[in-house]
N, C-alpha and C positions, 0 to 999 in steps of 0.2 A: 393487625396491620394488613393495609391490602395491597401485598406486594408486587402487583403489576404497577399501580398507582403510584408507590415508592419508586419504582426502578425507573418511570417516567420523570416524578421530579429530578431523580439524581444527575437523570440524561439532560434534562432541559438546564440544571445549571452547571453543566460542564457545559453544553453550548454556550449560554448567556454570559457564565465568567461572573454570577454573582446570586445570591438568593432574591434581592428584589425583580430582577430581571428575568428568572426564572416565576415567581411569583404572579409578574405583570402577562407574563405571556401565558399562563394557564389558566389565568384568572380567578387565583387565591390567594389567603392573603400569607405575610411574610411570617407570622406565626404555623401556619401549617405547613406552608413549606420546611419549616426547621422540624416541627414536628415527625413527616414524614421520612428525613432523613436522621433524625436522633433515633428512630423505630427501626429502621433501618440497619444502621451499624448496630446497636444495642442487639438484632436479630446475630447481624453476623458476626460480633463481639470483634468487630476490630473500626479503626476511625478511618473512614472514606474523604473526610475534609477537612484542612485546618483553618479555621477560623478566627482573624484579628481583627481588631476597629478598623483596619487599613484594608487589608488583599484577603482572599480567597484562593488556597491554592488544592488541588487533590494531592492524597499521598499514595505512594506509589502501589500500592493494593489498591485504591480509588483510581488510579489511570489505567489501573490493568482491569478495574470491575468494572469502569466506564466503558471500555473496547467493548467489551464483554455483552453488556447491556445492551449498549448502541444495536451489534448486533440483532441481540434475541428481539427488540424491541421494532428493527427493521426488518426483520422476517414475519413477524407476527402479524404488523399493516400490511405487507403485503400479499401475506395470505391470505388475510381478511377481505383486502380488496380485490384478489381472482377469484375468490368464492363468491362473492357479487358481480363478477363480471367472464364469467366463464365461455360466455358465448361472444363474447364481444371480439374482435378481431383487431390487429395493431394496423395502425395507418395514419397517413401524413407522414411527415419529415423529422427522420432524429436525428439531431445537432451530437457528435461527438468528439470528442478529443480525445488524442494517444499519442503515447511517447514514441519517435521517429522512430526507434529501431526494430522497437517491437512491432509496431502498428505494419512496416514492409514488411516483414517474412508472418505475417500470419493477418492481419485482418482484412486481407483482401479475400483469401480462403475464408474466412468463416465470416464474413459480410452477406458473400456469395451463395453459403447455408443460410442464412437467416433470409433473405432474397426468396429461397426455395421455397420455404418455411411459411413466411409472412407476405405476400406478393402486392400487397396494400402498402409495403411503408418502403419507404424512400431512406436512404441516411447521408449525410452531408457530414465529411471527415475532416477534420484539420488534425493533420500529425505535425505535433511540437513538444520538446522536450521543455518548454517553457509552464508553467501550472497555470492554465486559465483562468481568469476568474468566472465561473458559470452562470450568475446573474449578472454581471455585466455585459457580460459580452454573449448571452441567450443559449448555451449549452444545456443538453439533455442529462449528459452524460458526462462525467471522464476518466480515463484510466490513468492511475499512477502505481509507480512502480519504488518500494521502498522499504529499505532494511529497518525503516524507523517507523514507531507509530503516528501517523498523519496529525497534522493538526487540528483543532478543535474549528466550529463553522461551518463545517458542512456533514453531510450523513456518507458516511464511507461502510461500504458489505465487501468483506473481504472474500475473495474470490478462488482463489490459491496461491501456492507457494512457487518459487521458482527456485533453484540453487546458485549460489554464490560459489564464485572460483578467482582463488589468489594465482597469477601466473606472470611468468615473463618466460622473454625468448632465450635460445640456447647464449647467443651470443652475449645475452646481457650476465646472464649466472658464468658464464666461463671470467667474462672480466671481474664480475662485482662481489662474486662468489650467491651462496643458495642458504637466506633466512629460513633458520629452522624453528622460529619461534615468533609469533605475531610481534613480540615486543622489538624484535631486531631489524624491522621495517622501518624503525627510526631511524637505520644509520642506513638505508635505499633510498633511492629517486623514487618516486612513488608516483603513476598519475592519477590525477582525483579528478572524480564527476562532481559537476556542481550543477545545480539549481540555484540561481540566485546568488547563494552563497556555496564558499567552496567548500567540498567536505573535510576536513585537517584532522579526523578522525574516522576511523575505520572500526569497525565493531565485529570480533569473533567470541567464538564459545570456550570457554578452557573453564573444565573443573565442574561443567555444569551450568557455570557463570556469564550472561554478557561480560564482555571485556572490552572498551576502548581503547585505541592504541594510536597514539599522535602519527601522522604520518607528513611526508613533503616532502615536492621534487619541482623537475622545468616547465612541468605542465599539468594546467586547468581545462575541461572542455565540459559543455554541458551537450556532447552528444557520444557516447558510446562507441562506436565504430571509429571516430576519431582517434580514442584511447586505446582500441584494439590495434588500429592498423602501425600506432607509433610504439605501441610494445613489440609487436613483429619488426618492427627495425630497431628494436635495440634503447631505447629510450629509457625503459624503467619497466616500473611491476606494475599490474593494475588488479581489481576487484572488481568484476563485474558480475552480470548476470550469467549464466553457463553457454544460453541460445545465441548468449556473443560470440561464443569461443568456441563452439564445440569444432567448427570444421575447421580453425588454426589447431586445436589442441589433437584433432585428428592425424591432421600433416606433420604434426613434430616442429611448428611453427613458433608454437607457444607451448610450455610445462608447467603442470599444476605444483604448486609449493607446499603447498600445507594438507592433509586430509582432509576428506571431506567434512568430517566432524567438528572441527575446526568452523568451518566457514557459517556464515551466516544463512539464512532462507531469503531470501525479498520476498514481500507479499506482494499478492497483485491487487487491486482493490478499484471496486467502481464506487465513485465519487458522485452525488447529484444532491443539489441545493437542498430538496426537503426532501419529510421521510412521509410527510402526510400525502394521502392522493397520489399513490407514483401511477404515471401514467401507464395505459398498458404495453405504447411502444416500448418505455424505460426496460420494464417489467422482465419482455420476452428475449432483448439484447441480454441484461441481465443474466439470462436465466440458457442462454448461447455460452455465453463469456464462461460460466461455472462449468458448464458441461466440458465445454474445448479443454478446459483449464484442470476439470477433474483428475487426470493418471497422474500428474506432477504437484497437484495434492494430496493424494493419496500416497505419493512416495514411490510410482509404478515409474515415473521420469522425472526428470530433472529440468526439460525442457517444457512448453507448450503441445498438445497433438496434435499432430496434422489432421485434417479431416480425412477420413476416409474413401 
């Protein structure tokens, strides 16, 4: 079996959402496509897809070796394609999107390095905690920020980690008293961030295990700094990212609830429509993003680093 070739079908029909689909866009046919993936799991002695006359779904070792793949398989084009273009330089204009809160305390600084860096290319930002759609609407790029693994449709390279912190202010644990167990969140005001849709679940670690944990209170927002500033006055408990909180949880504005072990990671992850041909502007933001991003994957911080 030639398992570069395998690990590309598996990826093309986790994108498609089907063997023919994946079939038609590789241009083989739906016997080798099954082929490649019965070689496949048989190799790794466990079942990547289940298969009915009706749906196609992965199992969950298939959603964890899709990530997985996705990755090695977008590292490896775009190696390929800076070792063909090594001397080429980034220029014209890249379209990007970020989420409002993060994009202010940090992608002005590290805009301003890649600026240094690259003196040819232009970037045009839109910060919105809304998820673009990227070929609709002409994006290069986008960053999303997210305790959950992204949905299938586009090619996502994860970037690093950032830390997750349960907290509320003094004044709310003096009335409501101080949950000593994720599951006891049930009986808090809770504020949740939403995209789209609101989160009613909350995910930590106990035992080694994700754990979901139903959560609900007086408020929704899909911008983070909204949910920081109404946990500072009393409102309820939130879960954010850490770059939210650090300088409340410094002041004694906000208290962390749970250990850190407990809490979840949020990945960072750049987002771009395809994984074939990335352009060399994509490429060298990319390749910004990971660096800045580096100490707080590596576990040296919990936040983003400032540039130097």
């Amino acid at each position: 079996m030639d398992k570069l070739t395998a690990l590309r079908v598996f990826c093309t029909i986790h994108e498609c959402g089907s063997f023919v689909g994946a079939a038609e866009r590789l241009g083989i046919s739906n016997a080798m496509v099954s082929k490649h993936i019965n070689a496949l799991e048989q190799q790794l002695q466990t079942r990547l897809i289940q298969r009915t006359t009706r749906r196609l779904t992965l199992t969950e070792a298939g959603q964890d070796y899709a990530r997985r793949a996705v990755q090695i398989l977008a590292q490896l084009e775009e190696a390929d394609a800076m070792a063909g273009q090594q001397s080429v330089a980034a220029s014209g204009t890249l379209r990007l999107a970020a989420p409002l809160s993060f994009g202010m305390r940090y992608l002005g600084q590290w805009l301003a390095e890649l600026r240094a860096r690259q003196p040819l290319l232009n970037v045009e930002l839109e910060l919105s905690d809304r998820h673009v759609d990227l070929v609709e609407e002409g994006f290069d790029l986008a960053l999303r920020i997210s305790t959950r693994p992204l949905a299938g449709g586009v090619v996502a390279r994860q970037l690093g980690s950032i830390g997750m912190v349960l907290c509320a202010s003094p004044s709310y644990l003096a009335a409501h008293g101080r949950p000593d167990t994720p599951q006891a969140l049930g009986q808090h005001a809770c504020l949740r961030y939403h995209q789209g849709q609101t989160q009613d679940m909350w995910l930590f670690r106990q035992h080694g295990e994700t754990v979901p944990v139903a959560v609900d209170g007086p408020l929704c927002a899909n911008n983070g700094d909204v949910l920081v500033n109404a946990a500072v006055a009393g409102m309820g408990i939130i879960y954010q990212p850490r770059f939210l909180l650090e300088a409340q949880l410094q002041r004694g504005e906000l208290q962390a609830l749970l250990p850190d072990s407990a809490c979840m990671q949020a990945e960072v992850y750049a987002v771009y429509p395809a994984r074939r041909y990335l352009p060399m502007k994509v490429r060298v933001l990319i390749e910004l993003l990971q660096e800045m991003l580096a100490p707080a994957a590596a576990g040296a911080s919990t936040t983003p680093a400032p540039l130097p």
